[in-house]
C-alpha positions in Angstrom: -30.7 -78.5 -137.1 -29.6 -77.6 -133.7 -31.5 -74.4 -132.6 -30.6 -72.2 -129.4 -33.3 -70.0 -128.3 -32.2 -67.3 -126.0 -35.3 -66.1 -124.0 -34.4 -63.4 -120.2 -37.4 -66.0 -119.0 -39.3 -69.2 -119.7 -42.9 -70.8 -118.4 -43.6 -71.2 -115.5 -42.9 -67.2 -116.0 -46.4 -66.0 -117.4 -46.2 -63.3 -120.1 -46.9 -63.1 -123.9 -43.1 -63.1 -125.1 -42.8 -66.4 -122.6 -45.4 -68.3 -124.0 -44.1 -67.0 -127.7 -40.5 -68.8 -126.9 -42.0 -71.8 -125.5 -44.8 -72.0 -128.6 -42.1 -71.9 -131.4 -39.3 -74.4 -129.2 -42.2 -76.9 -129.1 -43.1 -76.0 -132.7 -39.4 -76.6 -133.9 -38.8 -80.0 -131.6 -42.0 -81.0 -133.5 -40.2 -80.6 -136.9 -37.6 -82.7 -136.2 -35.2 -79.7 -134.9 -33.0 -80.0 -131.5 -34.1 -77.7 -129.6 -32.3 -75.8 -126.8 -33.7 -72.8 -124.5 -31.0 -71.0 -122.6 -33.3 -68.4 -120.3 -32.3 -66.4 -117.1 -32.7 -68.9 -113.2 -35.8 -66.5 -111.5 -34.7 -68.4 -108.4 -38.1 -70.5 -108.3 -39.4 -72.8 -106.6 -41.0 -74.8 -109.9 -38.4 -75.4 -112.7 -39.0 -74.5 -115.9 -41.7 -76.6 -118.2 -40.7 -79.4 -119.8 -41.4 -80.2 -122.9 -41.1 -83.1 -125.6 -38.0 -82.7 -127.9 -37.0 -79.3 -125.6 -33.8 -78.7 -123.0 -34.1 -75.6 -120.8 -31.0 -74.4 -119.7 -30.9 -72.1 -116.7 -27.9 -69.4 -116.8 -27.0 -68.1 -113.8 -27.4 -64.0 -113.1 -26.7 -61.1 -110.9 -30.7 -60.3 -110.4 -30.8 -64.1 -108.9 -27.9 -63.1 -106.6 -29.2 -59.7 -105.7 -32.7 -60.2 -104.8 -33.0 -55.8 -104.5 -32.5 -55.5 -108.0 -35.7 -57.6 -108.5 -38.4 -55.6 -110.1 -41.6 -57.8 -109.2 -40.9 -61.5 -107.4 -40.4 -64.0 -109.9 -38.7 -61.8 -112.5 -34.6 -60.7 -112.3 -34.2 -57.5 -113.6 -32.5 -58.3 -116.8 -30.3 -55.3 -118.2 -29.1 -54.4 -122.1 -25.5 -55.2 -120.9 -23.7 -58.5 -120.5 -23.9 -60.0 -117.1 -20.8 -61.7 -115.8 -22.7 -64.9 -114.7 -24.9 -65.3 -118.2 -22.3 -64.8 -120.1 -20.3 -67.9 -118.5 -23.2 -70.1 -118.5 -24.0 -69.0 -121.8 -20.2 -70.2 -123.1 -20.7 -73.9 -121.2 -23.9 -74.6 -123.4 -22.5 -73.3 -126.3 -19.8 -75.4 -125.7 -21.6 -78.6 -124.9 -24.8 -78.0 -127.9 -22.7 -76.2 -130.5 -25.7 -74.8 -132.2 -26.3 -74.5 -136.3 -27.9 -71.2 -135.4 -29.3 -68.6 -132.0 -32.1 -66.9 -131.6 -32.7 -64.2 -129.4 -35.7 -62.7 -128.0 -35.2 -59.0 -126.1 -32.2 -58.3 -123.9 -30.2 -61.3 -123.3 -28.3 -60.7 -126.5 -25.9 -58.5 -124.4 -25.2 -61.5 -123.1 -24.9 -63.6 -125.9 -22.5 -60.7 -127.5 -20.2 -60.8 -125.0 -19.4 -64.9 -125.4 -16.5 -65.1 -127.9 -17.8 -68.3 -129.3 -20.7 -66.7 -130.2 -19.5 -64.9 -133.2 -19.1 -68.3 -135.2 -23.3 -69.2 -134.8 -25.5 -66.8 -136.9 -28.1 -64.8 -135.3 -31.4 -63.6 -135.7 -33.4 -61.4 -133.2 -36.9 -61.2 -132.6 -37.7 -58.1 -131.6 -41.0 -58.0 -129.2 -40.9 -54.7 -128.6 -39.1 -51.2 -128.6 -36.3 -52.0 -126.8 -33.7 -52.2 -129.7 -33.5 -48.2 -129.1 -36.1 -47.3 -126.2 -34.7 -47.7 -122.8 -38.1 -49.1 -121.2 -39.0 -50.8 -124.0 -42.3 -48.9 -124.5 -41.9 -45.9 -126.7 -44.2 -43.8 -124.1 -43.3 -40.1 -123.4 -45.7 -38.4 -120.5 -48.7 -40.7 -121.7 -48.5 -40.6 -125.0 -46.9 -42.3 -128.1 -43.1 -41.6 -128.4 -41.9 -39.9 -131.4 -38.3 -41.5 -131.1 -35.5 -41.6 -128.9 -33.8 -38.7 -127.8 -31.7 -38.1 -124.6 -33.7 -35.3 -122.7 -36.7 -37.2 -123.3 -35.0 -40.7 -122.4 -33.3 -39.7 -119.2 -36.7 -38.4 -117.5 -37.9 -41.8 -118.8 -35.8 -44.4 -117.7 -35.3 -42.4 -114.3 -39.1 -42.6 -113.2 -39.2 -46.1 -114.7 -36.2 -47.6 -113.4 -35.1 -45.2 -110.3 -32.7 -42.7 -110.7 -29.7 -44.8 -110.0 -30.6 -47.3 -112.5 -32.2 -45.6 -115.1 -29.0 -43.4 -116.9 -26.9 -47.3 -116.7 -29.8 -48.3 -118.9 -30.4 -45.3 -121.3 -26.6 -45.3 -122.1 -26.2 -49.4 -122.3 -29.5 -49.3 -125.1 -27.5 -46.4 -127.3 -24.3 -48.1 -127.2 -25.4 -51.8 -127.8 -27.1 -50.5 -130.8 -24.0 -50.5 -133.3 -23.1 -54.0 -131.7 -26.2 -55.6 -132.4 -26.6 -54.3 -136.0 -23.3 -55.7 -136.6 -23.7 -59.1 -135.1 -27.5 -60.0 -136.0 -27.7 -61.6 -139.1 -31.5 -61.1 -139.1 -34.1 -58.9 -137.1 -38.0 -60.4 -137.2 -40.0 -57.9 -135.8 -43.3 -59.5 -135.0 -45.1 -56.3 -136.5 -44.4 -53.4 -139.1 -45.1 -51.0 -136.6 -42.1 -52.6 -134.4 -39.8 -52.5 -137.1 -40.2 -48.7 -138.0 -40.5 -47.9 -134.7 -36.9 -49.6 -134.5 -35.8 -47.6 -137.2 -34.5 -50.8 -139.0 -34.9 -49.5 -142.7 -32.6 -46.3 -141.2 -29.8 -48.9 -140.1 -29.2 -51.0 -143.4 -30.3 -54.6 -141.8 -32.0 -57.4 -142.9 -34.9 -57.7 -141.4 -38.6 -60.0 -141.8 -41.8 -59.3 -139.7 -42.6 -62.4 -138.1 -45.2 -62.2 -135.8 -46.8 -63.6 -132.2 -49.0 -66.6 -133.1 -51.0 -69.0 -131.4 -51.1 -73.0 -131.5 -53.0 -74.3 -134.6 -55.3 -76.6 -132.3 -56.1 -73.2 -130.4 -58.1 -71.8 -133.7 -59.3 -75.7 -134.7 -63.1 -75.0 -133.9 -65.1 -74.2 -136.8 -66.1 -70.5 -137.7 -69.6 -69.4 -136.3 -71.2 -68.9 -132.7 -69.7 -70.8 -130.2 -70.9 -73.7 -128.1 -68.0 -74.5 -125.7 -68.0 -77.5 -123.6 -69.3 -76.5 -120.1 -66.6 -78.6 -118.4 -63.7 -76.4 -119.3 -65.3 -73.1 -117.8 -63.4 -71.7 -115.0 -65.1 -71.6 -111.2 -64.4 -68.2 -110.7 -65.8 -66.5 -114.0 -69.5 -65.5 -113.6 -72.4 -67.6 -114.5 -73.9 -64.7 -116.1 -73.2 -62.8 -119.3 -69.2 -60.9 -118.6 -67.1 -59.0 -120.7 -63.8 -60.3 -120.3 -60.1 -58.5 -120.4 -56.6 -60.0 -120.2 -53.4 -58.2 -120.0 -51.2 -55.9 -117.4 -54.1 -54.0 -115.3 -52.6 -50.9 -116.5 -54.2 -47.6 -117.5 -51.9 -48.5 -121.5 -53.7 -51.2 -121.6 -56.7 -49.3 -121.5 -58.2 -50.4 -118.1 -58.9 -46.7 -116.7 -61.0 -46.1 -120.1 -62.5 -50.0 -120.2 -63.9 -48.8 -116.5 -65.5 -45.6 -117.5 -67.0 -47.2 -120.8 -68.5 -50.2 -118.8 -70.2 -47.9 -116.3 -72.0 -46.3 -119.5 -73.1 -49.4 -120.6 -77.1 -49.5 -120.2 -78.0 -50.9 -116.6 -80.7 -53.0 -117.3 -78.6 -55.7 -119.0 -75.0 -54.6 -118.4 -72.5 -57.3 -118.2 -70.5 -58.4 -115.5 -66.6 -57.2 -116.3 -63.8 -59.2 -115.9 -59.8 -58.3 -115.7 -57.6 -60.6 -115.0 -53.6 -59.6 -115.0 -50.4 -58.4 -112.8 -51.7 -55.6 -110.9 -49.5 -52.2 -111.8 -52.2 -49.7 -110.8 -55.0 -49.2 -108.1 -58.3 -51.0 -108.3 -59.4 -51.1 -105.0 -62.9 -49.9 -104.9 -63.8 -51.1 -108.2 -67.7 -51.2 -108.6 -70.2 -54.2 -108.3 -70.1 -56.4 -111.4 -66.4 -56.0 -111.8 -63.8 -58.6 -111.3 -60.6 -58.5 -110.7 -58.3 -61.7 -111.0 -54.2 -61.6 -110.8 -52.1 -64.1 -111.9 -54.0 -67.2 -114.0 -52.4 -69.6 -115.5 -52.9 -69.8 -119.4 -55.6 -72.5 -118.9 -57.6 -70.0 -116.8 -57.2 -67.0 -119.0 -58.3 -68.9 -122.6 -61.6 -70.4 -120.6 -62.2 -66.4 -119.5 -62.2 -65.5 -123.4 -64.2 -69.1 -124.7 -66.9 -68.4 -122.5 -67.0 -64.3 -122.6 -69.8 -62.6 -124.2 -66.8 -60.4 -125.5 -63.8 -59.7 -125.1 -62.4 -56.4 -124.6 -58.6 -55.4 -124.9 -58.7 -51.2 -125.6 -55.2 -50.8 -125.3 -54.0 -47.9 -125.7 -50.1 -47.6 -125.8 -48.5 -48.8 -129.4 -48.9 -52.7 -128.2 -46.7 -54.9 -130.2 -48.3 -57.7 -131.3 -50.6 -58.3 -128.3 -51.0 -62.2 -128.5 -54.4 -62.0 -125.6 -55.9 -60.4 -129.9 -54.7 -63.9 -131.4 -56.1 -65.5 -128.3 -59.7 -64.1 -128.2 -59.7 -64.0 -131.7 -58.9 -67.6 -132.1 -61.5 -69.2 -129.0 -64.2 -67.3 -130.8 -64.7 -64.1 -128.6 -66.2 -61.4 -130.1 -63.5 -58.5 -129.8 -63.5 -54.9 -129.5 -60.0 -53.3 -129.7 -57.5 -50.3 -131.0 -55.2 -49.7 -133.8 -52.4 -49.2 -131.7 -49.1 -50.5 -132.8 -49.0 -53.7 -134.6 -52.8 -54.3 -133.5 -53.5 -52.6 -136.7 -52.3 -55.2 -138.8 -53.8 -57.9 -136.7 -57.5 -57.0 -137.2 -60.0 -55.6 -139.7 -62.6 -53.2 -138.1 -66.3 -54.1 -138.5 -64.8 -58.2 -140.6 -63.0 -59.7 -137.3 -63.4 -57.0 -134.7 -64.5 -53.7 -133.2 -61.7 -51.1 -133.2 -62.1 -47.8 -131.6 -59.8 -45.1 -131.4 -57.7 -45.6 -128.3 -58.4 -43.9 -124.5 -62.3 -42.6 -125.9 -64.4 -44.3 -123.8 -67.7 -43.3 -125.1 -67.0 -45.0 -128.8 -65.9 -47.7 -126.7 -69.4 -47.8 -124.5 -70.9 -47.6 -127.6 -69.2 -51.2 -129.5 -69.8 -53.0 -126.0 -73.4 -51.9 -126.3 -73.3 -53.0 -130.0 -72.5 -56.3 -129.1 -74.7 -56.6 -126.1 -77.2 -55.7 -128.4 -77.0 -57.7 -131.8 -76.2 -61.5 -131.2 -75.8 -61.3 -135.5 -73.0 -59.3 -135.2 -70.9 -60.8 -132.1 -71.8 -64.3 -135.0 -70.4 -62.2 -138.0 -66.9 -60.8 -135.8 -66.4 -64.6 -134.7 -66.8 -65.6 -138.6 -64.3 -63.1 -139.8 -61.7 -63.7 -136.6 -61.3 -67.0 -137.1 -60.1 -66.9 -141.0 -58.0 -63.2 -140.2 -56.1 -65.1 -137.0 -55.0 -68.1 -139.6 -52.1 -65.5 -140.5 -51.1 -66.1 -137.3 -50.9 -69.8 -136.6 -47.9 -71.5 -135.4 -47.8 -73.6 -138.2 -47.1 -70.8 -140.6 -44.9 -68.7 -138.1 -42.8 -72.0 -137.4 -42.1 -72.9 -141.0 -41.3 -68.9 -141.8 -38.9 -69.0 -138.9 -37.6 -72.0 -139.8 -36.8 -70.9 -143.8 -35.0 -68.0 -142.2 -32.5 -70.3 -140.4 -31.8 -72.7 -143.8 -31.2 -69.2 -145.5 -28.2 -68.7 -142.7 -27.1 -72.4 -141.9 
């Protein structure tokens, strides 16, 4: 079968949804598919990863063109509405791979729309997040969980998120996509319940099938029980003493504010070092001593920070998705203290393969660090129960789901 995967961006690009696309392209060239990836030219220096069995194809875009639109360097800023450029690139590869079947991840699909061939290849959409009817993707209104999209509420929004002359172009493009893409996909996977409610998919009539983030089934290989990583793969800059250890956008969401308050509550005598390592979106200059602060590891880096971790710590506290840095830790063998926000919820079990708190309290969260600080049997038992919960989420079983989706359409 020949299989288009539409992805804004690709590795070298670092994010969770990136290394998603690249996971399940390898995963399906591995099952004897041919696999295509059709993803937005950043502009880069380095090209895109290559990969056995895998052909990246780099569409052409305004962002590239317009460096101002850029929201952070190596990331065009990718709108819900068909850009001129994609959508010729995106008729020359259909045109020279003629696919059996697309698959779009976030909001290239305006692209994809808007090539005529198109309408001849089914479809299925992965949605990562809430951007099938939030503007920024987030479903956050003044700090808090969204109930649903309204237009007062969206129009503050998008404004403070994406300026005020770019923020109404993409409240309105999101609304008025929406009937378009419920006609053309043949099939949404949300990769969590939470994603598809929140997408009000059950509201619209569509088929859709939770399919969610995973990780590479070598990743989770180890067997169950403490740890005893090989020294040689332990990165230079972590610690050499005990560190918790946090990975994700240093953002107060993601819980960083709270994770800095509960750490400083932690008893002194035998607190952990802390370590955060992620694209910098708020201030932590000034940070006290014992915290770290990294930006911008590779994936190499940022598994060796959970392997060798004490614990990890991901308190995130907006309605995450299906954070993958969960599968991650939980797969390695950190010990892991988290929330049920979002699709977390299903991805965990509190007290079998984790520690959940209730998101933004930092004194429950003080309180499971110190737990596992304090009680080596329990960081043994969370590892234990971790690595049979994250088997859910293997790329093995994600691929063959994802795959069984595409015979149903071909």
């Amino acid at each position: 079968m020949k299989v288009l995967l539409l992805a804004q961006f690709y590795p070298p690009v670092i994010g969770g949804e990136e290394r998603h696309v690249r996971n399940l392209a390898v995963a399906l060239a591995a099952r004897g598919h041919e696999v295509h990836v059709a993803t937005l030219d950043t502009g880069g220096a380095e090209g895109p990863v290559a990969d056995p069995g895998v052909r990246v194809h780099l569409l052409d875009n305004v962002g590239r063109r317009v460096p101002a639109l850029y929201p952070t360097a190596d990331r065009p800023l990718a709108l819900p509405v068909p850009d001129p450029l994609t959508v010729r690139d995106l008729a020359r590869v259909v045109r020279e791979v003629r696919p059996d079947v697309a698959h779009a991840h976030n909001w290239i699909i305006a692209s994809w729309l808007a090539v005529p061939s198109a309408r001849h290849v089914p479809l299925v959409h992965s949605l990562h997040d809430y951007g099938h009817v939030c503007p920024t993707k987030r479903l956050m209104f003044q700090d808090a969980p969204c109930s649903g999209p309204a237009p007062a509420k969206c129009f503050g929004c998008t404004t403070d998120h994406y300026g005020r002359g770019r923020g109404p172009v993409v409240q309105a493009a999101v609304r008025a996509g929406l009937p378009a893409r419920r006609r053309a996909v043949d099939v949404f996977t949300p990769v969590s319940r939470y994603v598809a409610d929140a997408n009000r998919l059950d509201e619209q009539g569509v088929r859709w099938q939770v399919v969610p983030n995973f990780v590479p089934d070598e990743l989770a290989g180890q067997p169950a029980g403490p740890r005893t990583p090989a020294a040689g793969d332990r990165d230079p800059a972590l610690p050499t003493a005990p560190y918790l250890f946090f990975a994700g956008d240093l953002s107060e969401q993601k819980g960083v504010a709270t994770l800095l308050r509960a750490w400083e509550r932690l008893r002194p005598g035998d607190r952990p070092d802390l370590v955060l390592v992620g694209r910098p979106t708020m201030d932590l200059s000034g940070v006290p001593a014992g915290v770290h602060v990294h930006h911008h590891w590779d994936h190499a880096r940022v598994l060796s920070g959970f392997r060798h971790a004490l614990a990890a710590a991901l308190p995130s506290e907006w309605p995450d998705p299906c954070p993958t840095t969960v599968l991650e830790a939980m797969a390695v063998g950190a010990p892991l203290v988290t929330t049920a926000q979002g699709g977390i919820a299903d991805m965990v079990a509190h007290e079998e393969s984790a520690l959940v708190v209730p998101a933004g309290d930092a004194l429950s969260l003080t309180a499971a660090l110190q737990r596992l600080v304090d009680e080596p049997e329990l960081r043994a038992r969370l590892v234990r129960g971790a690595s049979a919960h994250v088997r859910r989420f293997l790329q093995s079983r994600v691929a063959a789901d994802l795959e069984g989706i595409y015979d149903s359409l071909v």
